[in-house]
C-alpha positions in Angstrom: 150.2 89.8 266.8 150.5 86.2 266.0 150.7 85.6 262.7 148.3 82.8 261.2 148.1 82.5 257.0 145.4 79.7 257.2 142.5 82.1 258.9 140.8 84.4 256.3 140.9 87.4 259.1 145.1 86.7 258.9 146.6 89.9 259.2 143.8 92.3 258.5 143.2 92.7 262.3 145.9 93.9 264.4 144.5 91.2 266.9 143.5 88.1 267.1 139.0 89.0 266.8 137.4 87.9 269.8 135.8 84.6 270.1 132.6 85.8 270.3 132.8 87.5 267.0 134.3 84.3 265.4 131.4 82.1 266.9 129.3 85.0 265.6 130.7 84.6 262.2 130.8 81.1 262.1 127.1 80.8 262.8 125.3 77.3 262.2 127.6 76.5 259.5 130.6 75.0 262.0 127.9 74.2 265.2 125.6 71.9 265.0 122.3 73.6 265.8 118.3 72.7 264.5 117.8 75.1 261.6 116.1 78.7 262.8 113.0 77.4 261.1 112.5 74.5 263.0 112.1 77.0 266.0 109.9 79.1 264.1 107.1 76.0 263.3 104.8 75.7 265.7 104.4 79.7 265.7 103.9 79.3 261.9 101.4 76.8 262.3 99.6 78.8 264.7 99.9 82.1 262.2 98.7 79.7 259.0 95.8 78.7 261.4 94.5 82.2 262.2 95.0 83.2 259.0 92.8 80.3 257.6 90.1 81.2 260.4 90.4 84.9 258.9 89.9 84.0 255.7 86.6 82.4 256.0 84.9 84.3 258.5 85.4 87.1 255.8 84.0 84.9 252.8 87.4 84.4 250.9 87.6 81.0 251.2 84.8 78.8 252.0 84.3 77.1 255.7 84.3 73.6 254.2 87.6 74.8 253.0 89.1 76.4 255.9 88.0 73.0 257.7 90.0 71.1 255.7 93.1 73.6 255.4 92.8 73.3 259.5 92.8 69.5 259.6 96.0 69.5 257.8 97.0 71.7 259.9 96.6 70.1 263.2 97.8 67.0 261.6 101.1 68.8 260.9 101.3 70.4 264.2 101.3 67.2 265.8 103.6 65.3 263.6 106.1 68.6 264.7 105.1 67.4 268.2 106.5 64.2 268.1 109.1 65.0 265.7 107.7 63.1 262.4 107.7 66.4 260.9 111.1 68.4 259.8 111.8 70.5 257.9 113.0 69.7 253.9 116.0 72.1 253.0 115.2 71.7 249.8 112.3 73.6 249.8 113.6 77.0 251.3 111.9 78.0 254.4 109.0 76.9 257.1 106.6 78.9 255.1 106.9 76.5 252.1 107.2 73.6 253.8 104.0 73.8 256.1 
């Protein structure tokens, strides 16, 4: 085994780990890659857009509402679309940010 101080596997392994498992550990914080979340909005749009249409039909929100909460929507979905909408780190997730 070569022997190699500066990695934080060093001599813990009685091999060098595959490169697989270092990419795998590595992750998005060495390869630059869109956040997960980014991949996940227009599938959370589409959730948050049943959801409103749910919520109305059953008489927890009011249509006028639900009208509203879906014209932001679509407006969102369509800044995504065209890339005018990303999502903020600082505000944790796609759930928060929609």
């Amino acid at each position: 085994m070569e022997k190699n101080t500066q990695k934080l596997w060093g001599a813990a392994f009685s091999q060098k780990p595959s490169e697989a498992v270092i990419a795998f550990t590595a992750g998005r914080d060495v390869v630059a890659v869109s956040p997960a979340d980014e991949k996940l909005l227009p599938y959370d749009l589409w959730v948050n857009k049943a959801h409103c249409v749910m919520l109305a039909k059953i008489g927890i929100i009011p249509k006028s509402d639900a009208g509203k909460i879906l014209k932001g929507l679509v407006e969102l979905e369509a800044l995504a679309k065209t890339g005018k909408f990303t999502i903020d780190p600082a505000k944790e997730d796609v759930h928060t940010n929609i």
